[in-house]
C-alpha positions as CSV (number, residue, x, y, z in Angstrom):
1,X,-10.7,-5.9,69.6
2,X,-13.7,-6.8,71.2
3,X,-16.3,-4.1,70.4
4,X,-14.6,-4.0,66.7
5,X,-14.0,-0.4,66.4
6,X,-13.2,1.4,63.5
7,X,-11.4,4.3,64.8
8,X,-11.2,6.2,67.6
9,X,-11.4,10.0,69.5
10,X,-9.3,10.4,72.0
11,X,-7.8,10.3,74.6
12,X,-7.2,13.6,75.9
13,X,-3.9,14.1,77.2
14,X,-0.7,13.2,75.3
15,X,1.1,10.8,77.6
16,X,-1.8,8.5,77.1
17,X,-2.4,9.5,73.4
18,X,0.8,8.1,72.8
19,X,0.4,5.1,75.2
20,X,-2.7,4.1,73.3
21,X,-0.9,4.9,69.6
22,X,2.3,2.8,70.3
23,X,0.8,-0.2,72.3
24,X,-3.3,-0.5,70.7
25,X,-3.7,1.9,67.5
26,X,-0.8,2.0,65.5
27,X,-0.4,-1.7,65.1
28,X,-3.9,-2.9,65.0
29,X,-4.4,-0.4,62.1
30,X,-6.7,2.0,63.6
31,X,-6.9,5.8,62.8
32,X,-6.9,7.5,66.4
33,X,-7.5,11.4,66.4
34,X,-6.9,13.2,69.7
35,X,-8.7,16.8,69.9
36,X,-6.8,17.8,72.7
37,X,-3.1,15.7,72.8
38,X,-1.0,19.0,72.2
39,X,2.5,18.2,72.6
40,X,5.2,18.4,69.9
41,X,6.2,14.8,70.7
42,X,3.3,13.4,68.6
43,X,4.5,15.0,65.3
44,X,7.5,12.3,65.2
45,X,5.4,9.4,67.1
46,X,6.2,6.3,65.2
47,X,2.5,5.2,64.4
48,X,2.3,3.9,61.3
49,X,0.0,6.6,59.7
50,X,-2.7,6.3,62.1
51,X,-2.2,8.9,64.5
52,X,-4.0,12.4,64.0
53,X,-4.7,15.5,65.8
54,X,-7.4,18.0,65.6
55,X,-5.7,20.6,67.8
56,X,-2.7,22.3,66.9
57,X,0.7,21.6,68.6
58,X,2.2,22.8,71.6
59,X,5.4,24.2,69.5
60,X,2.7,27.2,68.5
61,X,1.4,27.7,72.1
62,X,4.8,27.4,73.3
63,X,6.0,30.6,70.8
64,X,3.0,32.7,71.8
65,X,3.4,31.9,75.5
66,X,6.7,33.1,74.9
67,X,5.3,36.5,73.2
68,X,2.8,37.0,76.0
69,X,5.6,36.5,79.0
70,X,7.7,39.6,77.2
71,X,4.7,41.3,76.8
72,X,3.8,41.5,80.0
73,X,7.1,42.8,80.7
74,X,9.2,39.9,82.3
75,X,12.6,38.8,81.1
76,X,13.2,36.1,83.8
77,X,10.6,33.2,84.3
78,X,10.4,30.0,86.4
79,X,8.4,27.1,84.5
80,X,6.9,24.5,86.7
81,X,5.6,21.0,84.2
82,X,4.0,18.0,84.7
83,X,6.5,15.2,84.2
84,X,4.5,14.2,80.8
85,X,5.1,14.8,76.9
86,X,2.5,17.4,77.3
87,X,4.1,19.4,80.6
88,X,7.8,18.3,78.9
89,X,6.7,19.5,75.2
90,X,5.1,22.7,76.2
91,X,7.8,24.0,78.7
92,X,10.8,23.0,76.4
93,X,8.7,24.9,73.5
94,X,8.3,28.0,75.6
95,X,12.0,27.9,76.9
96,X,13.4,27.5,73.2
97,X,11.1,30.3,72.3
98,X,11.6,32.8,75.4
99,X,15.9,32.5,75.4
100,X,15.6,33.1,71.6
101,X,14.4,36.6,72.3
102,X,16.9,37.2,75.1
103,X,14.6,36.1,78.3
104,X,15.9,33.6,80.6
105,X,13.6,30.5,82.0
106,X,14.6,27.7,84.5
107,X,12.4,25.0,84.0
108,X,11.2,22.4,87.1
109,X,9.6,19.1,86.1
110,X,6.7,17.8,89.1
111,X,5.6,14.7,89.8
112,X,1.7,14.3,89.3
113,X,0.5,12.9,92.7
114,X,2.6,14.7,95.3
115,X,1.4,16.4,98.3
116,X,3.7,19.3,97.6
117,X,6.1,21.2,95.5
118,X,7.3,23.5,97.4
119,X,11.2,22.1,96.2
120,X,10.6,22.1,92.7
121,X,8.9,26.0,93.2
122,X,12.1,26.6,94.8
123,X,13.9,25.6,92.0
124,X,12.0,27.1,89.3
125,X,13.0,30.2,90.8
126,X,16.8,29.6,91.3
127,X,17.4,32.3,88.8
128,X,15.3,35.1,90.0
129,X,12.3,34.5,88.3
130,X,9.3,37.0,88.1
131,X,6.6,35.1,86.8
132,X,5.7,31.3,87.0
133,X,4.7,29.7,84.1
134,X,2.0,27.4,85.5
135,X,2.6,24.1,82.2
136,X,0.3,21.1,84.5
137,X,-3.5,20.5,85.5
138,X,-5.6,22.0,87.9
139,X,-5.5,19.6,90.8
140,X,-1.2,20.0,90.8
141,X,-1.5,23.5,90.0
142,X,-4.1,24.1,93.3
143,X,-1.5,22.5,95.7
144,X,1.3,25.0,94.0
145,X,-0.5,28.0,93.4
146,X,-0.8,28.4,97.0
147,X,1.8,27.4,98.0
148,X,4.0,30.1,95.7
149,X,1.6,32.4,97.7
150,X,2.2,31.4,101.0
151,X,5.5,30.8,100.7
152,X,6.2,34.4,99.1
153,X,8.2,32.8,95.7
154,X,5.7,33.8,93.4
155,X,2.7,36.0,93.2
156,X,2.7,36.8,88.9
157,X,1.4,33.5,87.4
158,X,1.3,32.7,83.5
159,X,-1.3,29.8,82.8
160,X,-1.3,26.9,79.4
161,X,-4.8,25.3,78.1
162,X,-4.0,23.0,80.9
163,X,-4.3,25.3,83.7
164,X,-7.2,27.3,82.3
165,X,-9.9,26.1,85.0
166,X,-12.8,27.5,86.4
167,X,-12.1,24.6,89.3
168,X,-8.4,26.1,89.8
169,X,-10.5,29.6,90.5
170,X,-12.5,27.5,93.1
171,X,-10.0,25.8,94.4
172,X,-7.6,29.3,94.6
173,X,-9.8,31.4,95.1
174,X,-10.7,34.6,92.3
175,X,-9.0,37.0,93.9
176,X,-5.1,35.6,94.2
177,X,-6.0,35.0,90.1
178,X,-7.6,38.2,89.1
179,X,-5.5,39.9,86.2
180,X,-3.8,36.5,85.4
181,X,-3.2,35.5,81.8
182,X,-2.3,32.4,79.9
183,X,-2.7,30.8,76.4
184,X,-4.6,28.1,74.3
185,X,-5.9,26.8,71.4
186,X,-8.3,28.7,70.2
187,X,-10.5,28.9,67.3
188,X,-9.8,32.4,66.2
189,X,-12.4,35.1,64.9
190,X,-15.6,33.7,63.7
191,X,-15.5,31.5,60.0
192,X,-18.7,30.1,58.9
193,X,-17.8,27.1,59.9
194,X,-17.7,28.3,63.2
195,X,-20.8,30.1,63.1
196,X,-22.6,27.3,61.8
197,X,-21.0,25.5,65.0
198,X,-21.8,27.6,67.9
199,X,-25.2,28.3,66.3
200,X,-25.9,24.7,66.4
201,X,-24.3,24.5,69.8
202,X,-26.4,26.9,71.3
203,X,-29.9,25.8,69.7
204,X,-29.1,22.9,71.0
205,X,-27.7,23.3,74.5
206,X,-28.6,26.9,75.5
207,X,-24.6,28.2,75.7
208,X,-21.2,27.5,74.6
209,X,-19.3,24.8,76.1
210,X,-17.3,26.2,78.9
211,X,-15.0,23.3,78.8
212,X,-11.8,23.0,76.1
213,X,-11.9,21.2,73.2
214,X,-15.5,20.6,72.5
215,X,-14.9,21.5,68.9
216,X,-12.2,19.4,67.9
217,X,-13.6,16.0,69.3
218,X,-16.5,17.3,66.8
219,X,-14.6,18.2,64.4
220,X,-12.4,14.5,64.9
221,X,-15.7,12.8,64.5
222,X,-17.0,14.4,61.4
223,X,-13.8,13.6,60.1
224,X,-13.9,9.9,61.0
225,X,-17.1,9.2,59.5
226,X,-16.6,11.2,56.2
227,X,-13.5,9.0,56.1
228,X,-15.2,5.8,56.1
229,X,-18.0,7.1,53.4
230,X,-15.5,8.6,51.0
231,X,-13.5,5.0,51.4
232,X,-16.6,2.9,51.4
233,X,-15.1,1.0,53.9
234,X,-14.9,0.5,57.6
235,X,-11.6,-0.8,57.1
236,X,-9.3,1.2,59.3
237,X,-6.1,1.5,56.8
238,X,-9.3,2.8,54.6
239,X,-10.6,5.3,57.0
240,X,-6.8,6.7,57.7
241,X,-5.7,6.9,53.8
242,X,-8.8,8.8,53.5
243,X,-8.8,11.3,56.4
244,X,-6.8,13.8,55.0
245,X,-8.6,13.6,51.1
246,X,-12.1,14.6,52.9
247,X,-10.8,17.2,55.6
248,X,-8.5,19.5,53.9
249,X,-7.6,19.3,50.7
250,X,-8.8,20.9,47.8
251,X,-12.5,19.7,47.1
252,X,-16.0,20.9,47.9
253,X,-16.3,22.8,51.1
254,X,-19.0,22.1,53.5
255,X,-19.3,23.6,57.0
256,X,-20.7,21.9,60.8
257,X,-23.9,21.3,61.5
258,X,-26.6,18.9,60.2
259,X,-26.8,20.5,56.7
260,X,-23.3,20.6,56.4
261,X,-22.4,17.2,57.4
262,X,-25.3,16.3,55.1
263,X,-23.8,17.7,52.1
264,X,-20.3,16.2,52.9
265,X,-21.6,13.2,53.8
266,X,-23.3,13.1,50.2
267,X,-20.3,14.1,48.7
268,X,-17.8,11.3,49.9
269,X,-20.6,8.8,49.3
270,X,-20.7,9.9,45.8
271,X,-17.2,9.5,45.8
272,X,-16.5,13.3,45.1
273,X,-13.6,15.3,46.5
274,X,-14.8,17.3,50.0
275,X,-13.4,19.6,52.1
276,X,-14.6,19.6,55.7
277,X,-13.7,22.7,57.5
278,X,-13.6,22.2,61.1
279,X,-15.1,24.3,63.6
280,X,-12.0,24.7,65.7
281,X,-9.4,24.8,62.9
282,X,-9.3,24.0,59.0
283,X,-8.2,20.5,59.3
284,X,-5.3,20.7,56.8
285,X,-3.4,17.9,58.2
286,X,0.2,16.8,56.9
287,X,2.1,14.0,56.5
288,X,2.5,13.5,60.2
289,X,-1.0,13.8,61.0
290,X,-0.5,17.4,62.7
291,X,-2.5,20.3,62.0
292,X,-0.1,23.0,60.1
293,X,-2.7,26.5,60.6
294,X,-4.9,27.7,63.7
295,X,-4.9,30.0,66.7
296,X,-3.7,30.6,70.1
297,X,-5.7,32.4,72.6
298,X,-4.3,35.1,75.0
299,X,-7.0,34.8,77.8
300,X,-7.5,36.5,81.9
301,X,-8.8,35.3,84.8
302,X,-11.3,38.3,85.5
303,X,-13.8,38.3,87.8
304,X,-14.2,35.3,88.6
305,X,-14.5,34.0,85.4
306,X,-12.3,33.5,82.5
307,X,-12.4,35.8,79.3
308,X,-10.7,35.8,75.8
309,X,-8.4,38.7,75.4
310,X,-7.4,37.9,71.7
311,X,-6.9,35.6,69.5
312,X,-3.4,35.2,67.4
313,X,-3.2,33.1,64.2
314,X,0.0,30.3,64.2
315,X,1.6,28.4,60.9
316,X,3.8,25.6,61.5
317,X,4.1,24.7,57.5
C-alpha cells in the first residue's frame, strides 16, 4: 500500500506464503508468486486468483520421498515435522505415499523454538522405526539430529529441501551425515533454458548458487514483468490474468538470460503470444496457480558437501 507494488516474489516458506495471500495479496488484488512455498495446502488456498508458485508441490516430493525410503530398504519410518503447512503438507504427503506401498510411518509434529525434542523423537519411533525422516529447517533439525544420536533412537536419517543445508553439516558435523540422502525440487537434466541460466549464472557470479531456489525467484520475476508488458498494465488483476498467457501456454518460446528475456519482452509488448520457459521448471501453471510438470532430486551428504544423485521427473496433471 505504501510503496504501491504491483506484485510480489515471495515469501519463502508456506505458512507465511499463505499468511501474506489471505490477509495482504489476495484481497488487495495483487499476484504473489512464491519460488519456494512447497506445500500442497496452497493448491486449495482461497486467493482469489492471485496466488502462484514457481516450484512444484510437496505432493510430488512427498511420492518420491516415499520411493527413495523403500529404496533404501526400510519399511518402517518415524517422520519428525515442523508444526507448519510446509512440515504438515510434506509429512502427510510422504505418509499417504509410503502406507500405500505397504510401509508403515508414525508421524510427530515439533514445535519450532524448543530447546529439545527428545519426546517427539521418542514418539516418532513408537513403532519401530528405522529411518527418520528429517521434514523441518536446519536450526530444529541441529538440536534433533543429535539428539537421535546421543540418545541412540536413530542413527539412518532421510532429509526434504528443508533440511538440505551445508549449515546442518556444520552444525552436525560431516561425518554423523556422510551417506545420508534426501529429496528436492530440482531442475532435472539440462534444457536450454537451463543452459542459457547457469551460463549466465556463472559469467556473472563465478559458480552456481549453492542455496535452493535461486531459479524460481528468477524465473517468478521474469514472469511478473512479462505479465505486466503482455497486459500493458501495472494493474495487478492485469498482471495475474496474464501470468499464465505469457509463461506456459502455447506461444513463442524464449529462454533466460538477457537475449531471452529481450525477445519475450518484445513479444508481449507487441502483444504476441509467448512462452517463457523457466529455468527451474516449464512454468505451465493451472487453474490453481500450481505448477503441474518438474523434478525431484534424490541427493547425499558426501564428503562434506552435498551432491545430486539423480534427478526423477513428477506430473501432477
Amino acid at each position: 500500500d505504501i510503496e504501491g507494488v504491483h506484485g510480489i516474489v515471495g515469501p519463502l516458506s508456506s505458512g507465511v506464503t499463505l499468511a501474506v495471500s489471505g490477509s495482504v495479496t489476495s484481497t488487495s488484488n495483487i499476484p504473489q508468486i512464491s519460488p519456494s512455498a512447497t506445500s500442497p495446502a496452497l493448491t486449495n488456498a482461497d486467493d482469489n486468483g492471485y496466488l502462484f508458485r514457481s516450484t512444484i508441490s510437496d505432493a510430488a516430493q512427498g511420492v518420491i520421498l516415499a520411493d527413495l525410503a523403500k529404496a533404501e530398504g526400510y519399511s518402517k519410518a518415524g517422520v519428525l515435522y515442523e508444526n507448519s503447512p510446509y512440515g504438515q503438507g510434506l509429512a502427510e504427503a510422504f505418509k499417504a505415499s509410503f502406507e500405500a506401498g505397504g510401509g508403515s510411518a508414525t508421524i510427530t509434529s515439533y514445535e519450532a523454538k524448543a530447546a529439545s525434542y527428545l519426546a517427539e523423537l521418542k514418539a516418532s519411533a513408537a513403532n519401530g522405526g528405522e529411518v527418520l525422516i528429517a521434514a523441518g529447517y536446519p536450526t530444529q533439525a541441529a538440536i534433533f539430529i543429535k539428539e537421535a544420536l546421543e540418545n541412540k533412537i536413530y542413527d539412518k536419517f532421510l532429509f526434504v529441501d528443508g533440511t538440505k543445508s551445508e549449515d546442518l553439516i556444520a552444525a552436525v558435523g560431516a561425518d554423523a551425515l556422510d551417506g545420508q540422502k534426501g529429496t528436492a525440487p530440482g531442475a532435472g537434466p539440462e534444457t536450454p533454458a537451463l543452459k542459457a541460466w547457469n551460463d549466465a549464472y556463472k559469467a556473472k557470479n563465478g559458480d552456481l548458487p549453492a542455496l535452493p531456489f535461486v531459479r524460481e525467484a528468477y524465473d517468478a520475476t521474469i514472469c511478473l514483468a512479462l505479465a505486466s508488458a503482455s497486459a500493458g498494465s501495472v494493474a495487478g488483476a492485469d498482471i495475474a490474468a496474464a501470468l499464465p498467457k505469457v509463461c506456459g501456454g502455447d506461444g513463442e518460446k524464449a529462454i533466460p538470460g538477457a537475449a531471452g528475456v529481450k525477445t519475450a519482452l518484445d513479444l508481449a509488448s507487441d502483444g504476441k503470444a509467448v512462452n517463457f520457459e523457466g529455468a527451474a521448471t516449464s512454468l505451465d501453471w493451472n487453474d490453481k496457480g500450481d505448477i503441474t510438470n518438474g523434478y525431484i532430486d534424490i541427493w547425499q551428504y558426501k564428503d562434506g558437501g552435498i551432491a545430486t544423485l539423480d534427478s526423477k521427473p513428477v506430473d501432477l496433471n
